[in-house]
C-alpha positions in Angstrom: 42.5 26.5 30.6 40.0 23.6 31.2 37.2 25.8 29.3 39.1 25.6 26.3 40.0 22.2 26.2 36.6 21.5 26.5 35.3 23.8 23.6 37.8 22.1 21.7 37.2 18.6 22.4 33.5 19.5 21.7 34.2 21.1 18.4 36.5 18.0 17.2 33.0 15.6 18.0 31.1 18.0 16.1 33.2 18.0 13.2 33.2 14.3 13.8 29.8 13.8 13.6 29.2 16.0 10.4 32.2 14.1 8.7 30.4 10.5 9.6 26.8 11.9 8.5 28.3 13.4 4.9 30.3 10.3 3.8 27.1 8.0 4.7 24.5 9.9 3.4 24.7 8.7 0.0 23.7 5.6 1.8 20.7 6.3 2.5 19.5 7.0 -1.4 17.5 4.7 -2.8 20.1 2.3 -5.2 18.2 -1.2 -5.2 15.5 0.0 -7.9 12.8 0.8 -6.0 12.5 3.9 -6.4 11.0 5.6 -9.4 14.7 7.5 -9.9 16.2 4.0 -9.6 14.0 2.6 -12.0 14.8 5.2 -14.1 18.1 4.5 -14.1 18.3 0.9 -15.3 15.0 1.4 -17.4 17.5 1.1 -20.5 18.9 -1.6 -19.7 15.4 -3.4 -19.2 13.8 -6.0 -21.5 10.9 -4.2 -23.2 7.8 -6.3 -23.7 4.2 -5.9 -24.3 1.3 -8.1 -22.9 -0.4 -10.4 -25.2 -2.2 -12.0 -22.8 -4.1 -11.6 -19.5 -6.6 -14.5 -18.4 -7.0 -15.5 -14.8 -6.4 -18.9 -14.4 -8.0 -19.7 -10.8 -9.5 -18.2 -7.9 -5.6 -16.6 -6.9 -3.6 -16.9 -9.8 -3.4 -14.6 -12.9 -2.0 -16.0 -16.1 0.0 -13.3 -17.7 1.9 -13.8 -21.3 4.6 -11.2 -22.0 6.1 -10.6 -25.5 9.3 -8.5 -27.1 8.5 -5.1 -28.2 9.4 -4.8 -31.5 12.6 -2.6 -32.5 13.2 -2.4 -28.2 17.1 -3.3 -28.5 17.6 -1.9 -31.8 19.8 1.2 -30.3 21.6 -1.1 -27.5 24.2 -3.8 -27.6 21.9 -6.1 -25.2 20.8 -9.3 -26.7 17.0 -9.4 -27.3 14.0 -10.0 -24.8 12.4 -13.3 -25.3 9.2 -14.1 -24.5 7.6 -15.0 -21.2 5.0 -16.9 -19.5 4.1 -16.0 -16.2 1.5 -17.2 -13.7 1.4 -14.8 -10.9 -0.3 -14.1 -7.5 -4.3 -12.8 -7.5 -4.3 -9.9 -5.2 -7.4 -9.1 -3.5 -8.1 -5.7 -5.2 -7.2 -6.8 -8.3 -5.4 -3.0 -9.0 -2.4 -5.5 -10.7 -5.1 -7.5 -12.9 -6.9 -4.3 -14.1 -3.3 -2.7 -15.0 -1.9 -5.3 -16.9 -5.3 -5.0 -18.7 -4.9 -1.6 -19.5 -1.4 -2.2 -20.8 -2.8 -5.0 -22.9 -5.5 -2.7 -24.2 -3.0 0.6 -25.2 -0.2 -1.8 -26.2 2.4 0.1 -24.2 5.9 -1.2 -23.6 6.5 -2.5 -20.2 10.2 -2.7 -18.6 10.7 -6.2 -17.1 12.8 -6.9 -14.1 13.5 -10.1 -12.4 15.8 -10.1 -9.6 18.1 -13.3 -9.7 16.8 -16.0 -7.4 13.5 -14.2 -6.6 10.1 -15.0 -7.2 9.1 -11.2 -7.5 8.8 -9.6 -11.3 8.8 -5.7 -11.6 6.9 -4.0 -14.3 7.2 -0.8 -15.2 5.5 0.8 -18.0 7.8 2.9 -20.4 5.2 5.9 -21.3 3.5 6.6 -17.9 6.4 5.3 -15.3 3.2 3.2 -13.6 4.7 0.4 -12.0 3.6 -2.9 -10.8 5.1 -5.9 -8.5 4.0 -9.4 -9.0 4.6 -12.8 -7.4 5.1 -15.6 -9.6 3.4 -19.2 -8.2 4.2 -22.8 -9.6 2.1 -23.7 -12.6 0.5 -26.9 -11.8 
C-alpha cells in the first residue's frame, strides 16, 4: 500500500513539473526585439530612414545623419519619421562605420529603434535584415 502512494505522489510532481515548464516556456522566447524574429515583428511599426551622412567626427565618435524614406508610412496610420542627427560611439573594428557606409552607398532603408530613456539606437536594414547597435555620446 506504501508502494502505491509513493508512485502516486511521484506521478503528481511529475505532472507538476511538466505543467510549471509548459506555462513558462513561452517565457523564455525572445520578446524584447533582440532577436531577428523580434525585430521582425515590430519592423512595421519602425521609422524607415536612409543615411545621408556618415563623417567621423573624432578619434571615438562617428557623426551619423539619418533621413525619412520617402513614401515609408504611406500604407500605415503612424505619423512620419523625422529626421535625425546622431553622434555615436567609434568602435574599435569599425564593422558599425563600414556598414552604415554601405547603407549610405546602396541607399537602403534602415528601421530605427530607440528604446525610451536609453542611449542605445537599433538599426536594422529593411532588404538584408543586417542589423546594427550604436551608442549615442553628447555632442560637444
Amino acid at each position: 500500500m506504501a508502494t502505491v502512494r509513493v508512485v502516486i505522489v511521484v506521478a503528481l510532481v511529475v505532472c507538476l513539473i511538466m505543467y510549471t515548464l509548459r506555462r513558462y516556456r513561452h517565457g523564455i522566447v525572445a520578446e524584447r526585439g533582440t532577436s531577428i524574429g523580434a525585430d521582425l515583428g515590430a519592423l512595421s511599426d519602425a521609422p524607415r530612414m536612409l543615411v545621408q551622412e556618415v563623417a567621423t567626427a573624432g578619434p571615438d565618435r562617428i557623426h551619423v545623419v539619418l533621413r525619412p524614406a520617402s513614401g515609408s508610412r504611406a500604407e500605415t496610420s503612424l505619423p512620419p519619421a523625422t529626421g535625425r542627427d546622431l553622434y555615436v560611439r567609434r568602435g574599435d573594428d569599425d564593422f558599425g562605420l563600414g556598414l552604415l557606409q554601405q547603407w549610405q552607398r546602396s541607399g537602403s532603408p534602415v528601421a530605427i529603434v530607440t528604446p525610451p530613456g536609453s542611449r542605445l539606437v537599433r538599426l536594422r536594414s529593411v532588404d538584408d535584415l543586417q542589423h546594427l547597435t550604436l551608442r549615442l555620446v553628447e555632442d560637444e
